[in-house]
C-alpha positions in Angstrom: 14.6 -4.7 6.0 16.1 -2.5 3.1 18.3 -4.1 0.8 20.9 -3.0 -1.7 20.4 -5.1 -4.9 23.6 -3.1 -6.7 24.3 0.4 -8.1 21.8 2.2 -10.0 21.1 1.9 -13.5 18.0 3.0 -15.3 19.7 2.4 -18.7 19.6 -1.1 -18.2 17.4 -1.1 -15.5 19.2 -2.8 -12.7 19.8 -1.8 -9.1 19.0 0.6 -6.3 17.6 -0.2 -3.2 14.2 -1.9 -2.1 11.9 -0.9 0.8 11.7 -4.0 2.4 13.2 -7.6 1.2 11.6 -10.7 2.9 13.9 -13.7 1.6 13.1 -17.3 3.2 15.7 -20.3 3.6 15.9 -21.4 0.2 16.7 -17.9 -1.2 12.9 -16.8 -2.5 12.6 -13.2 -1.7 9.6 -11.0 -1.4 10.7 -7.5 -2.8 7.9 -5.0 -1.6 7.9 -0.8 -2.7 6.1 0.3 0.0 4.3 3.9 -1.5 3.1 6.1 0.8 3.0 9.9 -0.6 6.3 9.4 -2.6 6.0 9.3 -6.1 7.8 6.4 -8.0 11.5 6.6 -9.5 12.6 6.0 -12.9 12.9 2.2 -13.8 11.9 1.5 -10.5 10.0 -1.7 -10.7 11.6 -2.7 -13.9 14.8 -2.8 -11.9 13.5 -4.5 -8.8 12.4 -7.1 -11.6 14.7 -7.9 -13.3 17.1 -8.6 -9.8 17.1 -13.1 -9.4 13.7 -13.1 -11.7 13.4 -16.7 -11.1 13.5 -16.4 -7.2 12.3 -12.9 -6.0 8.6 -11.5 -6.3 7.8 -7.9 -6.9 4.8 -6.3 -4.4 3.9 -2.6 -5.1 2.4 -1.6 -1.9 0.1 1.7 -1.8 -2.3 3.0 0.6 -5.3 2.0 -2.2 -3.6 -0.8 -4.3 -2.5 2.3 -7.3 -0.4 0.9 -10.1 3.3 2.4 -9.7 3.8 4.8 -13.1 4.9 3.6 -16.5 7.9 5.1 -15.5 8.7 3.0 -13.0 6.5 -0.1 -14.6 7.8 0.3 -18.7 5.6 -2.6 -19.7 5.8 -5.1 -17.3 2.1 -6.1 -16.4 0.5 -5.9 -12.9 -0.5 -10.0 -11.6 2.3 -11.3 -14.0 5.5 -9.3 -13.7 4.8 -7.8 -9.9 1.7 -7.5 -8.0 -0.1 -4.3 -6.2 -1.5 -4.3 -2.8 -3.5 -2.0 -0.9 -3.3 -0.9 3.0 -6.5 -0.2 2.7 -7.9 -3.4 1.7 -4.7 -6.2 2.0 -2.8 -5.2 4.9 -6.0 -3.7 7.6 -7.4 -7.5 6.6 -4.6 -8.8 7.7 -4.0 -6.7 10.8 -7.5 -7.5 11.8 -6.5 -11.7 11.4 -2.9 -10.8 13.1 -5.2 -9.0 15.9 -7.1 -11.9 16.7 -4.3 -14.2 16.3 -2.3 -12.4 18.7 -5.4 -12.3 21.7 -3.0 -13.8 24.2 0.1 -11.4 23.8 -1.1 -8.1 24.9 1.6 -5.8 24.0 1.8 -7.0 20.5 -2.0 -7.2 20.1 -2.3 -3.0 21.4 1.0 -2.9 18.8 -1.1 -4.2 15.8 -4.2 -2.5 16.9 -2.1 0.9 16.8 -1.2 0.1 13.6 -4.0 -0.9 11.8 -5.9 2.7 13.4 -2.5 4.7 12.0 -3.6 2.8 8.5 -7.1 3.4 8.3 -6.0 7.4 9.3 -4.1 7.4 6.7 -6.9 5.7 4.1 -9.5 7.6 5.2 -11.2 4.8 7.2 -11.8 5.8 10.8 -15.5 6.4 11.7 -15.0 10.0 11.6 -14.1 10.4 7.7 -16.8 7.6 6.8 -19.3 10.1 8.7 -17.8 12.8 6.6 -18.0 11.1 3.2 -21.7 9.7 4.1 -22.9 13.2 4.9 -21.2 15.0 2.1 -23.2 12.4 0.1 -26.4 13.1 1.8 -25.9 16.7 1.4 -25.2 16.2 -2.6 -28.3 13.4 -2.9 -30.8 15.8 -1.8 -29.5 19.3 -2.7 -32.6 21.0 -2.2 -33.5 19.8 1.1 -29.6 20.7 2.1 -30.5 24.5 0.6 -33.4 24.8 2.3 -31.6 23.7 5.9 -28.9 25.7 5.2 -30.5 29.1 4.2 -33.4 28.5 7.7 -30.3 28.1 9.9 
């Protein structure tokens, strides 16, 4: 769920509001940006940082794992300060184990399968685009060949 972490400040790089806050028992939070198709605001992960540093980690969710923008990042380090993941490699591999962990609940099972086929859409994963990009590379490995189809057709 959203979570207000106090009014905006990119001068001292404090505030705003996160995509989605996990926070456990203890008070250990999971803050994760989920990216997809927005572009990052200023200070943006510097502030989400700098909120309980000793209790809350950063995630910087993308469809392919990008970096957010020094912009948002200043120079805070990727795997120290906050961490990137990808929907097209972390989350569809953990959809898949979700899948088969949830065999014996149907409706959440068809719920995580819908999911994971709206997230490989969006990454460009479904068998359809992989024909696309494996013919397109077909076509540019042997441009000749694909010349001399082309102009017989």
């Amino acid at each position: 769920m959203e979570k207000y972490i106090g009014k905006r400040n990119d001068a001292e790089k404090i505030g705003g509001r996160v995509d989605i806050a996990i926070t456990d028992e203890k008070g250990y939070s999971f803050f994760i940006e989920n990216k997809i198709y927005a572009s990052d605001q200023n200070a943006q992960i510097e502030r989400y940082c700098n909120y309980d540093k000793e209790r809350c980690m950063v995630l910087y969710l993308t469809l392919n794992g990008n970096e957010p923008s020094f912009q948002s990042k200043g120079d805070l380090e990727n795997g120290k300060d906050y961490f990137c993941f990808s929907y097209r490699k972390d989350i569809i591999a953990w959809l898949e184990y979700c899948y088969k962990e949830a065999a014996e609940y149907p409706m959440l099972r068809e719920t995580i399968k819908q999911y994971t086929l709206l997230i490989k859409k969006l990454t460009g994963q479904l068998t359809n685009q992989k024909m696309n990009t494996e013919i397109k590379k077909l076509i540019l490995d042997n441009l000749e060949s694909a010349d001399l189809i082309s102009k017989n057709l």
